[in-house]
C-alpha positions as CSV (number, residue, x, y, z in Angstrom):
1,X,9.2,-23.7,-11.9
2,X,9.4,-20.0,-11.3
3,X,6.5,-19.3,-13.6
4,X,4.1,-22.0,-11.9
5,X,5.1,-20.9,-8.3
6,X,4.6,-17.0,-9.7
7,X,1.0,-18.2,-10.5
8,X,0.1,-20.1,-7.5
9,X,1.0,-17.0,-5.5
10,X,-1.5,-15.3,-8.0
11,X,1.4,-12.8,-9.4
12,X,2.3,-14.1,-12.9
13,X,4.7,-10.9,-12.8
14,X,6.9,-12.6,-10.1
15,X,8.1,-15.0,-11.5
16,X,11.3,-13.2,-11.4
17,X,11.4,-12.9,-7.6
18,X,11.6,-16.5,-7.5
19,X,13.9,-16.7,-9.5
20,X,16.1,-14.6,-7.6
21,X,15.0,-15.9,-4.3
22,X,16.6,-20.0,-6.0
23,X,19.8,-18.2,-7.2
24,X,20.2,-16.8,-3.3
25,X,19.1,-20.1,-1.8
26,X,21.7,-21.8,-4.2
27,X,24.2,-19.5,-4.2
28,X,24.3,-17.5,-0.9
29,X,25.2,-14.4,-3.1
30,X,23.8,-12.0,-1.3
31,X,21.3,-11.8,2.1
32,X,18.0,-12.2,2.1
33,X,17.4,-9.6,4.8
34,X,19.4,-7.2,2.0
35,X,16.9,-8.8,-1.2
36,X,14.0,-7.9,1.4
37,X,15.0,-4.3,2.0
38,X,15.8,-3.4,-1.7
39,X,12.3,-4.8,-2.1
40,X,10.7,-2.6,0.9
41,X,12.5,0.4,-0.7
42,X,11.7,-0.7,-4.5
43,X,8.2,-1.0,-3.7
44,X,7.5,1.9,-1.2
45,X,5.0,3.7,-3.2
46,X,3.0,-0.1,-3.8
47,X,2.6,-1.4,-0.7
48,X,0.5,-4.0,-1.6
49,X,2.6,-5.9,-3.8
50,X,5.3,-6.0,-1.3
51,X,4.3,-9.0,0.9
52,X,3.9,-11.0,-2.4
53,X,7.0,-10.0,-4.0
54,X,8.5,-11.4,0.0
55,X,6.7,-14.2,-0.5
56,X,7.7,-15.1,-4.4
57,X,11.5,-14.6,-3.1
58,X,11.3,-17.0,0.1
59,X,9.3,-19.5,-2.0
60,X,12.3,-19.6,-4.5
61,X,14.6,-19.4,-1.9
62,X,13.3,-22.5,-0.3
63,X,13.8,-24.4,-4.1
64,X,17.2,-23.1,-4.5
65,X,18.3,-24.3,-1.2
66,X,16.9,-27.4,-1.9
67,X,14.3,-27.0,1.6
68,X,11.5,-27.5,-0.9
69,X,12.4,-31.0,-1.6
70,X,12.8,-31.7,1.9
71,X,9.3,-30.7,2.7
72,X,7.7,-32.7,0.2
């Protein structure tokens, strides 16, 4: 659902964050506090796609982990 989450967020182009953010949540690969400042640094010079980028990857993250379906 990376694509439909991606849209709801109105950023078809992060559909990748979400992605990432579900392989963290499943996996535990990496932190997210590391994912978040990769994406402060990425994205210094375009602040204002920051917070939805954040957003994209915790949204994933919360499918991956499986805290989506707990919500519902």
């Amino acid at each position: 659902p990376a694509n439909e989450v991606a849209n709801e967020l109105g950023n078809p182009r992060g559909a990748n964050m979400v992605a990432l953010g579900a392989y963290i949540g499943a996996t535990g690969a990496v932190s997210m506090e590391r994912v978040e400042q990769v994406i402060h640094e990425t994205f210094a010079g375009k602040p204002k796609v920051i917070d939805v980028n954040i957003e994209a990857l915790h949204r994933g993250f919360d499918i991956g982990s499986g805290e989506q379906a707990a919500e519902a």
